[in-house]
C-alpha positions in Angstrom: -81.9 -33.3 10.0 -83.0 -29.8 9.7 -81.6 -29.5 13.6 -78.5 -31.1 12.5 -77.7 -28.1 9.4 -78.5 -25.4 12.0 -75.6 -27.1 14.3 -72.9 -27.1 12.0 -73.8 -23.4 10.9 -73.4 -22.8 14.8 -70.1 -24.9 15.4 -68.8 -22.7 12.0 -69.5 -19.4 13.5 -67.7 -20.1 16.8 -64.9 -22.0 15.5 -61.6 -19.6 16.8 -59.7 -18.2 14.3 -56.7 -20.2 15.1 -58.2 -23.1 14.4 -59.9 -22.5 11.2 -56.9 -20.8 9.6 -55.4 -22.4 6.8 -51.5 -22.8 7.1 -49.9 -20.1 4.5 -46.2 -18.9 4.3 -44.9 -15.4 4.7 -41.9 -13.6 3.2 -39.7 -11.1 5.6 -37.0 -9.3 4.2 -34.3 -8.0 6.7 -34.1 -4.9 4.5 -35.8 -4.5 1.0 -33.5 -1.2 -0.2 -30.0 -1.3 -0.6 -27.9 1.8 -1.8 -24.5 1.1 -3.6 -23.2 5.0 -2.8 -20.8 6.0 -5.8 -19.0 3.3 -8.0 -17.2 3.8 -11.2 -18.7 2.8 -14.5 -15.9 0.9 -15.7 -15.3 -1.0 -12.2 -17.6 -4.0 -13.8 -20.4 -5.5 -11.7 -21.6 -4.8 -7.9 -23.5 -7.1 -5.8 -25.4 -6.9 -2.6 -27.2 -9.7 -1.1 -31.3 -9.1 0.3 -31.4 -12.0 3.5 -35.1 -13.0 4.5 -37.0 -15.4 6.3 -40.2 -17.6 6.2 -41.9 -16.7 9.2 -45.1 -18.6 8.1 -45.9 -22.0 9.2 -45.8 -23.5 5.4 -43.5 -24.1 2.9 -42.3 -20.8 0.7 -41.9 -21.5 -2.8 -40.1 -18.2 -5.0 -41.0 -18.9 -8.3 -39.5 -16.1 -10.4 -37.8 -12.9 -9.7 -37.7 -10.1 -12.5 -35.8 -6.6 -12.8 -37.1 -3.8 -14.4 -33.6 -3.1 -16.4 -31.7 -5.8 -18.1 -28.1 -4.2 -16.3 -30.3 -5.3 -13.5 -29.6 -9.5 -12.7 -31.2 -11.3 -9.7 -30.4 -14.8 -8.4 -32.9 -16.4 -5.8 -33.3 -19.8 -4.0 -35.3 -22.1 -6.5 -35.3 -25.0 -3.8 -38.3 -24.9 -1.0 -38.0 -22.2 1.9 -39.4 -24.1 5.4 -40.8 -22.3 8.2 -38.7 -20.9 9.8 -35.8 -21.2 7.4 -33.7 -18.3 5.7 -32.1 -17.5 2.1 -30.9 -14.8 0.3 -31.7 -13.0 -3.4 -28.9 -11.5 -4.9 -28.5 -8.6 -7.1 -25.7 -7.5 -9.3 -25.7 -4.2 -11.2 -23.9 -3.6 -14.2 -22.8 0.3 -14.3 -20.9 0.2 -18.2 -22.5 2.8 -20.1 -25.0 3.6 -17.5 -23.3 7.2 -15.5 -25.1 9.5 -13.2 -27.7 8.5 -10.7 -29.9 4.9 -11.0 -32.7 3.6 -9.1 -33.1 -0.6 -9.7 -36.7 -2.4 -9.2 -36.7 -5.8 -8.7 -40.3 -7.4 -7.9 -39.9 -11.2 -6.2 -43.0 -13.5 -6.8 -44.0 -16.6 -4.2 -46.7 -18.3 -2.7 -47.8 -15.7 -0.5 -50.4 -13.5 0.3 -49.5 -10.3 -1.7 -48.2 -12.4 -5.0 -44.6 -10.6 -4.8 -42.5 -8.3 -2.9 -40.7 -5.6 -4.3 -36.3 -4.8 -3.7 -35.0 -1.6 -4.6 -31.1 -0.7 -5.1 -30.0 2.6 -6.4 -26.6 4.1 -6.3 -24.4 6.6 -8.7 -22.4 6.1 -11.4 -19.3 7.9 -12.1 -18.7 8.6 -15.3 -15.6 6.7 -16.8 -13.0 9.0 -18.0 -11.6 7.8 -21.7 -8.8 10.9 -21.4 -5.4 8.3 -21.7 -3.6 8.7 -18.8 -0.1 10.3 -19.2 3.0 11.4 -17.0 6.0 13.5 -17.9 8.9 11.1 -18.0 8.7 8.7 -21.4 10.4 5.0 -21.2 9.8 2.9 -24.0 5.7 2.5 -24.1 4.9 4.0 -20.8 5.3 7.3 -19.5 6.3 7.5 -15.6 5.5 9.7 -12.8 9.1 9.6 -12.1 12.4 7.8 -12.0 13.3 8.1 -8.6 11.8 6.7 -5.9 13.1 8.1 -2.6 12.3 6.1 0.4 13.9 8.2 3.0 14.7 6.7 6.4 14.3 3.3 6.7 15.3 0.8 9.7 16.9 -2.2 9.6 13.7 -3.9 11.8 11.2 -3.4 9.6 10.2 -3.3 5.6 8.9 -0.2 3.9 6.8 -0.1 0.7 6.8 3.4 -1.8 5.4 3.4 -5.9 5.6 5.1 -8.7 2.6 5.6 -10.9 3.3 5.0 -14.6 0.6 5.1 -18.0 0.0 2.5 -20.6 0.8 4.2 -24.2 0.3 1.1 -25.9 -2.4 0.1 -27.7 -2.6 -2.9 -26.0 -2.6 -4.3 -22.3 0.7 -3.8 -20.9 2.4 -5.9 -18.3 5.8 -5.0 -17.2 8.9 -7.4 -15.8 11.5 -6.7 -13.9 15.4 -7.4 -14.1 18.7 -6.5 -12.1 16.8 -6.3 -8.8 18.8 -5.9 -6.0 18.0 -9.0 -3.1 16.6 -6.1 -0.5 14.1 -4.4 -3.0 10.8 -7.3 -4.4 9.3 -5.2 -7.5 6.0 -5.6 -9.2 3.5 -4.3 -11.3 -0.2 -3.3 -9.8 -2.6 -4.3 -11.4 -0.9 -7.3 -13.3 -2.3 -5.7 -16.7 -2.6 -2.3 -17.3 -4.9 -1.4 -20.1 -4.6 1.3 -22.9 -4.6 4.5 -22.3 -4.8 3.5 -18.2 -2.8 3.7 -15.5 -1.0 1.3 -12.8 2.2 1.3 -10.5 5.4 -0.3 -9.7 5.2 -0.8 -6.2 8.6 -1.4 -4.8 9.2 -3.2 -1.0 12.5 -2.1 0.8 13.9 -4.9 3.3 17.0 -2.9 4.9 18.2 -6.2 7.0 19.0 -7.4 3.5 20.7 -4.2 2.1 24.1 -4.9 4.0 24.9 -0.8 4.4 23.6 2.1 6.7 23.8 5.4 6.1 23.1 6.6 2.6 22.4 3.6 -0.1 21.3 3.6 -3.8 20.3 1.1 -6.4 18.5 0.7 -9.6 16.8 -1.9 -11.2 15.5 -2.4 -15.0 12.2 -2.6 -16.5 11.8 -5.3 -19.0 8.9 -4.1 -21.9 7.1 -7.2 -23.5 9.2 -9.0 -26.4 12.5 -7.7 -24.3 14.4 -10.4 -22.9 16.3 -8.2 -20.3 16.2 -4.7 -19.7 18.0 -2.0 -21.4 20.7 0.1 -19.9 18.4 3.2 -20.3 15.5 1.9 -18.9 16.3 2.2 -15.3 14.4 3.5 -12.2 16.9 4.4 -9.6 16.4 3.8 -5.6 17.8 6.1 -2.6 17.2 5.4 1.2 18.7 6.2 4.4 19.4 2.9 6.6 19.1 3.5 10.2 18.9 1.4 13.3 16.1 2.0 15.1 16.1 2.9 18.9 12.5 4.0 19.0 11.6 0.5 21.2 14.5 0.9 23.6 13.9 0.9 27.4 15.3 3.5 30.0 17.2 0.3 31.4 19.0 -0.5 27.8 19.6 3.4 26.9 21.4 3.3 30.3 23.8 0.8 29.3 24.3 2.1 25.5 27.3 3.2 23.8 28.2 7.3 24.0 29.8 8.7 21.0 32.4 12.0 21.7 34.4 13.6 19.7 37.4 15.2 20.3 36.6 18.1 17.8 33.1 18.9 16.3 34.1 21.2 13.3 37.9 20.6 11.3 39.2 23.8 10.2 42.5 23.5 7.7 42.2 26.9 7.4 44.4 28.1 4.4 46.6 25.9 2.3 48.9 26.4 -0.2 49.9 24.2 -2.9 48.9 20.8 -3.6 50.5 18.4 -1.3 47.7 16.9 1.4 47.2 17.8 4.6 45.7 15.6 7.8 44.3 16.0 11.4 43.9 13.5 13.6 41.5 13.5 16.4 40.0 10.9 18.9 36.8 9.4 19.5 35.8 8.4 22.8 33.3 5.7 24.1 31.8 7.5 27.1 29.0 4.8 27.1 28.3 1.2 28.8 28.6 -0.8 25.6 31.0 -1.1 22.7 30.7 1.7 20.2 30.2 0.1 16.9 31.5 2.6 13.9 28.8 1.4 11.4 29.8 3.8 8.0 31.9 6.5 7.5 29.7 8.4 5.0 31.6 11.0 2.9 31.2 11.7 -0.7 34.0 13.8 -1.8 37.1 13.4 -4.0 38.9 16.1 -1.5 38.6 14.3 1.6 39.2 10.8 3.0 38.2 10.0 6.0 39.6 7.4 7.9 39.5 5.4 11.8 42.0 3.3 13.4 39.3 0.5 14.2 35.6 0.6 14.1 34.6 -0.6 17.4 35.5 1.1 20.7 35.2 -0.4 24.1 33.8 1.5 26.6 36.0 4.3 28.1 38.2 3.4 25.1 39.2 5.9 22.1 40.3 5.3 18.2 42.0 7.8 16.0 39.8 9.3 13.2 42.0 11.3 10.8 41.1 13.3 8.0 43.3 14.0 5.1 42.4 17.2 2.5 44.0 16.9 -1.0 43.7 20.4 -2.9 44.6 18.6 -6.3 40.6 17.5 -6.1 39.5 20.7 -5.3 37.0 22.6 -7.7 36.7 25.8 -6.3 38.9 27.7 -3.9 36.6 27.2 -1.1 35.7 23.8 0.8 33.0 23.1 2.8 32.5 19.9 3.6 30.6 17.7 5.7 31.4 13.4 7.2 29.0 11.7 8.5 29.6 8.6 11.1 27.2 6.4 11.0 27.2 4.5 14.7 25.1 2.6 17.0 25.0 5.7 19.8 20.6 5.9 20.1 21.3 8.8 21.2 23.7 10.2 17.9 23.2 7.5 15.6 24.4 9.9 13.0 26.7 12.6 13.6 28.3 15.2 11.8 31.6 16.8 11.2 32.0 19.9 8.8 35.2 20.6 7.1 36.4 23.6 6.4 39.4 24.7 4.3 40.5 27.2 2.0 42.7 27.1 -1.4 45.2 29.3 -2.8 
């Protein structure tokens, strides 16, 4: 018997380690800090997500998981973690009423060797500014950053988006609607509410395949304020683009078999004229190209002149009369200068000029 106690104590001494330990679980984090850079303090909660993984050979059991502030919230796993097996803890910060620089604790308890493991976040908060936001040009209850969008050049093969920032004066969330909007402009409001004192934008798209012009084109549409059924004749925010074809994807092979725009004359001089009968020219355009020339627009804005063509196509090696007429009872000063644009499907002269020049005594 006494033999027999001094064997076991042997056997015990010897035993390896691997097989005399007990099974235990272990908790590995992928990362245990995670920094949220700058966010705004009245952008409302941020989140970031701590993966781990049980790489012990028993079950992991999280039992609680506290934060040392109460902006501070964690969620973890309260279901068994195998070996083996992963999860997440989640942790949302709350920034409102909490600007400058933060550093978060947030201590995780389980069944493990160390009792609880310990997640950091930290971050800066911009300080939210309560200033009401406000722009020079009043309509109804907002004030606007402008009421002209300008959209520039834009081609019929593509859509083209442009805004225009506006302020809440209201003392109440503000959401704007929309009436009289021409079929190649979609309008809306960004963000859907716009609070007090805040600002937001009407963001307007521009479809030129739906605008049914080139050259030169303007619009407005109407802002409808809440209680308004439609939009008043004063609340208006006017539109200007210039629609183009675009060559820019055209191969060497297809510029080669293109239409070529020439004109007989590049500048019309009426020189001086008396009295206030009209006077004309008339001058040719030639197709030089492959293709039919396609006269698109005449663009010319002027009581004094009319411009006019015979036809607006011309078949290659073809020419159409273009004649310009002057009428000195629309004059408003003795001197005209003038200029037409022809708006044409030449890639090469897609819109070309003419001056005018006359003089009234």
């Amino acid at each position: 018997m006494k033999y027999g106690r001094y064997l076991w104590l042997l056997l015990w001494m010897c035993c390896p380690a691997w097989l005399c330990a007990q099974p235990k679980p272990e908790l590995k984090f992928e990362v245990t800090a995670h920094d949220f850079g700058e966010i705004a303090e009245e952008g409302g909660l941020v989140t970031c997500s701590f993966p781990f993984t049980n790489t012990g050979n028993a079950t992991l059991i999280i039992t609680r998981a506290v934060a040392t502030c109460g902006c501070t919230q964690p969620i973890f796993p309260n279901v068994p973690i195998g070996p083996g097996k992963s999860g997440e803890i989640k942790v949302s910060f709350n920034p409102k009423g909490r600007p400058g620089k933060f550093q978060k604790s947030v201590y995780v308890f389980a069944n493990i060797d160390s009792a609880r493991a310990v997640l950091t976040i930290t971050g800066k908060v911009l300080r939210e500014d309560k200033t009401p936001v406000k722009f020079a040009n009043a309509m109804g209850p907002i004030t606007l950053r402008a009421k002209h969008l300008s959209f520039f050049d834009v081609y019929t093969d593509s859509v083209k988006v442009r805004s225009i920032d506006f302020a809440n004066s209201l003392r109440d969330s503000i959401t704007l609607a929309f009436g009289n909007v021409p079929p190649h402009l979609t309008v809306k409001q960004i963000p859907e509410r716009v609070a007090p004192g805040k600002s937001g934008v009407i963001e307007v798209t521009y479809d030129a395949s739906r605008a049914n012009d080139w050259g030169m084109h303007k619009d407005e549409f109407g802002i409808i304020f809440p209680g308004e059924e439609s939009p008043d004749r004063k609340n208006v925010i006017t539109v200007s683009a210039d629609i183009r074809e675009n060559f820019a994807h055209m191969t060497a092979a297809q510029r080669a078999k293109a239409p070529k725009i020439v004109m007989e004359e590049t500048r019309l001089d009426f020189g001086k004229i008396k009295g206030d009968s009209p006077v004309e020219k008339t001058i040719k355009i030639r197709n030089e190209g492959k293709s039919t020339l396609q006269i698109r627009k005449i663009n010319n804005d002027s009581n004094t002149v009319l411009a006019e063509v015979s036809k607006m196509t011309v078949p290659p090696g073809k020419a159409i009369d273009f004649k310009v007429s002057v009428f000195p009872s629309g004059a408003k000063s003795k001197i005209l200068s003038h200029r037409i644009f022809l708006i044409v499907n030449d890639p090469v002269n897609p819109t070309f000029s003419i001056p005018v020049f006359a003089e009234f005594e």
